[in-house]
C-alpha positions as CSV (number, residue, x, y, z in Angstrom):
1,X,-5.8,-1.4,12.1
2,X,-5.0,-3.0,8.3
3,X,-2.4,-1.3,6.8
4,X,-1.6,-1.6,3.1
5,X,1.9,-1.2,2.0
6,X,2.4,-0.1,-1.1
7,X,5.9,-1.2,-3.3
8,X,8.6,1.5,-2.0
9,X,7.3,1.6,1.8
10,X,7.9,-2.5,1.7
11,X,10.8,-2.1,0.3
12,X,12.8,0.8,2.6
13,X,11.2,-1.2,5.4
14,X,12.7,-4.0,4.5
15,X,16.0,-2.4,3.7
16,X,15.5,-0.1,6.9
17,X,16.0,3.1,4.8
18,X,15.9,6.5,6.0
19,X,13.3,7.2,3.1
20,X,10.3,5.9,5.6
21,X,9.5,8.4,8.3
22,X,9.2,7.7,11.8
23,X,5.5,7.4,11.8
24,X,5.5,4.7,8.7
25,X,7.8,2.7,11.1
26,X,6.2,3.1,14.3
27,X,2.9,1.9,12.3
28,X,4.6,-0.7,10.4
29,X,6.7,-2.3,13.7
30,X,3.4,-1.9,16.1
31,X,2.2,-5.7,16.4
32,X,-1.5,-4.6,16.6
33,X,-1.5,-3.9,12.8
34,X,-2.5,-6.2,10.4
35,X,0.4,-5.4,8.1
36,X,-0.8,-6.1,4.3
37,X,1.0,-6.2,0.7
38,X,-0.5,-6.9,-2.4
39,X,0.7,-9.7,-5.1
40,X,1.1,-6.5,-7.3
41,X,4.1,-5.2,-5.5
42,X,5.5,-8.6,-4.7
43,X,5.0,-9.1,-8.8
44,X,6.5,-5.6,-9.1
45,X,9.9,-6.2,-7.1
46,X,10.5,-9.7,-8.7
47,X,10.3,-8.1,-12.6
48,X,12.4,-5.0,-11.2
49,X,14.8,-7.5,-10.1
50,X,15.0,-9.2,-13.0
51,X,15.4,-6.7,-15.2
52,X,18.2,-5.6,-13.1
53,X,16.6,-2.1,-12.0
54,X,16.7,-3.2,-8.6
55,X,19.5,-4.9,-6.4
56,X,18.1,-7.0,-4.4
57,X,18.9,-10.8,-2.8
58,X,15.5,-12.6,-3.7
59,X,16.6,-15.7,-1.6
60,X,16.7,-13.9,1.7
61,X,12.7,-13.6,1.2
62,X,12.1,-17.1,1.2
């Protein structure tokens, strides 16, 4: 199955927050998912970041 991501989901996966249910992570950590995020939310994170409205250690994505 493809599964697009959407901004927050990436990010509380990333940041393994409690915000993302148990479903979200057992579809998001299942290796038989095509696991998808747009340029949009990748565009989205690196302006929130710059702007200061998110906290976030862009280097560790690289």
């Amino acid at each position: 199955m493809k599964v697009l991501l959407d901004t927050h989901a990436l990010l509380w996966w990333l940041s393994d927050s409690g915000r993302l249910g148990g479903k979200g992570r057992e579809i998001i950590a299942d290796p038989a998912h095509d696991i998808l995020v747009s340029i949009v939310s990748l565009s989205e994170i690196a302006v929130k970041i710059r702007i200061g409205k998110l906290d976030a250690d862009a280097s560790r994505c690289a």
